[in-house]
C-alpha positions as CSV (number, residue, x, y, z in Angstrom):
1,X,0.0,0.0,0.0
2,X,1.7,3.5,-1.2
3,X,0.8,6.7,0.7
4,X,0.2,9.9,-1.6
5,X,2.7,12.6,-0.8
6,X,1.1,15.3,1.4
7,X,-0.1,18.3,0.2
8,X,1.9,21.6,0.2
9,X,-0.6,23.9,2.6
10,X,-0.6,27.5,1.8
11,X,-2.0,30.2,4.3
12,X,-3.3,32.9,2.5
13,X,-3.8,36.6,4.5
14,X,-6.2,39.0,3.1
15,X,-8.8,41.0,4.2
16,X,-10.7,40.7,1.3
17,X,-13.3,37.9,1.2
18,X,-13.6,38.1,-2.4
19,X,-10.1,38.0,-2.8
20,X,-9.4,35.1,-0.4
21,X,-12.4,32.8,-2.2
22,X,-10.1,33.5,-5.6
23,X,-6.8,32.8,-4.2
24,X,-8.4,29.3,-2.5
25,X,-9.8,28.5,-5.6
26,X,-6.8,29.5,-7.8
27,X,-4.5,27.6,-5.1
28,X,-6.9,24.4,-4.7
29,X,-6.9,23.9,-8.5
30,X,-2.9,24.0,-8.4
31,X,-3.2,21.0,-6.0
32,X,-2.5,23.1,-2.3
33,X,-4.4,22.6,0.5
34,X,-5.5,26.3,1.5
35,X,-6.4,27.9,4.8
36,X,-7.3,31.5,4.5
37,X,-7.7,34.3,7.7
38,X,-9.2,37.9,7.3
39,X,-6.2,39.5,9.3
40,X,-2.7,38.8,10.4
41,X,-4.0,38.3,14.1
42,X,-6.3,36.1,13.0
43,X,-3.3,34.1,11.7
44,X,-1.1,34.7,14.4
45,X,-4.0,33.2,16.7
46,X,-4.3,30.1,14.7
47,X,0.0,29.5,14.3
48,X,-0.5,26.2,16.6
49,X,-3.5,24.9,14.5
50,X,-1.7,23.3,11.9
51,X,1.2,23.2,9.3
52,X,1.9,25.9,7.2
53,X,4.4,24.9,4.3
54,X,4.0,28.7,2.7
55,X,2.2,31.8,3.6
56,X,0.7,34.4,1.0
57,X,0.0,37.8,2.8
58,X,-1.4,40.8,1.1
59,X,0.5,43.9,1.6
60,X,-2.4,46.8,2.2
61,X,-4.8,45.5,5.1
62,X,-6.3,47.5,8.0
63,X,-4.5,47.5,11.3
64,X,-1.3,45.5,10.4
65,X,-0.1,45.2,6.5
66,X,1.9,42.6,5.1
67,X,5.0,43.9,5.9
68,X,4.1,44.4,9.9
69,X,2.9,40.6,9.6
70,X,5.7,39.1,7.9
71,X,7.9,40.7,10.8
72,X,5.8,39.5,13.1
73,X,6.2,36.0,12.2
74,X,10.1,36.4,12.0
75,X,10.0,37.7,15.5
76,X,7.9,34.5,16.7
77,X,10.7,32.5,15.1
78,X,7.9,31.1,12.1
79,X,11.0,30.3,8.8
80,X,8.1,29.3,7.0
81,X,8.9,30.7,3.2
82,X,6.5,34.4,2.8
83,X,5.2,35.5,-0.2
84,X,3.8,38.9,-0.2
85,X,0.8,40.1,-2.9
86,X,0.2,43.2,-3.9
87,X,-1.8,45.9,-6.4
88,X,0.4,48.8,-5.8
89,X,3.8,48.3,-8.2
90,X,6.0,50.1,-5.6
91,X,9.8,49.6,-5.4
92,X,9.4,50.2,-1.7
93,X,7.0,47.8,-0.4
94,X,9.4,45.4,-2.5
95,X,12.6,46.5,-0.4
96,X,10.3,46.6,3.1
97,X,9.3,43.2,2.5
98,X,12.8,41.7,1.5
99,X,14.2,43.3,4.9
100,X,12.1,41.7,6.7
101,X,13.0,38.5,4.6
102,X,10.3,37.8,2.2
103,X,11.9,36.8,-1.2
104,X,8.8,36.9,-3.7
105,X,6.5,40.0,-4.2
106,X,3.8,39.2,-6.7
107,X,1.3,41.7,-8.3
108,X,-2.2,40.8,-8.3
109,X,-2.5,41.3,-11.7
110,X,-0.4,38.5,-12.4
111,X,-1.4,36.0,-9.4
112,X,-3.6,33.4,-11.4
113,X,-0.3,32.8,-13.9
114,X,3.0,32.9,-11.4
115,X,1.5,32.6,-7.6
116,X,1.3,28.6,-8.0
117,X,4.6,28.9,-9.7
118,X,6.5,31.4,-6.4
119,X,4.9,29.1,-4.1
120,X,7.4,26.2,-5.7
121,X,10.1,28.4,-6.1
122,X,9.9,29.6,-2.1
123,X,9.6,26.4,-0.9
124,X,12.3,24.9,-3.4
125,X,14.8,27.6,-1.9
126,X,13.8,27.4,1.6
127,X,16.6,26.7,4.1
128,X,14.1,25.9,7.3
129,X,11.7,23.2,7.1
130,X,8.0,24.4,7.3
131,X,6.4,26.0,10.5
132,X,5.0,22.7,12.8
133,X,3.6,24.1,15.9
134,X,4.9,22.6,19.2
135,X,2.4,20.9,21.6
């Protein structure tokens, strides 16, 4: 009896509903298993509720952005790879994001051809096995 190799599980942060429902369905029909959150709290709340292989945070959200998220999770210790989305082409938010160690910034224009394809690439490169909480 062979097992099947376990699915790659993507978080995805954004505060858009209609935007999360996309990404889940773009993600899901690349193969992923998805968990989305509305916030970066809401994803720092849930950190010991499963395995997270890669994480896809949206840069502009209300209270913490992308940026203050991904630092966040560096600060808790979380290597899992980062991926950061955004609408606003901005060399800034690009140099913010790689300080804080986040390797792939990805347009939202261009998610549905290249997010599956960073998701690889992250997780090809990464140096840290993925994020398994602690009991």
């Amino acid at each position: 009896m062979s097992c099947a190799p376990a699915k790659i599980v993507v978080y995805v942060v954004d505060d858009d509903q209609g935007v999360l429902g996309s990404l889940r369905f773009l993600l899901e029909t690349d193969g992923f298993e998805v968990r989305t959150f509305r916030s970066g709290p809401a994803l720092l709340d849930s950190l010991g509720d499963g395995r997270a292989d890669c994480i896809v945070i949206d840069y502009k959200m209300p209270g913490m952005n992308g940026v203050d998220l991904a630092q966040r999770l560096r600060d808790l210790k979380v290597e899992t790879p980062v991926l950061m989305i955004t609408g606003y082409p901005d060399e800034t938010i690009s140099s913010r994001a790689a300080a804080v160690g986040v390797r792939h910034v990805v347009l939202k224009p261009h998610l549905e051809e290249s997010l599956a394809f960073h998701i690889r690439d992250a997780l090809q490169n990464a140096a840290a096995p993925a994020y398994t909480p602690t009991a």
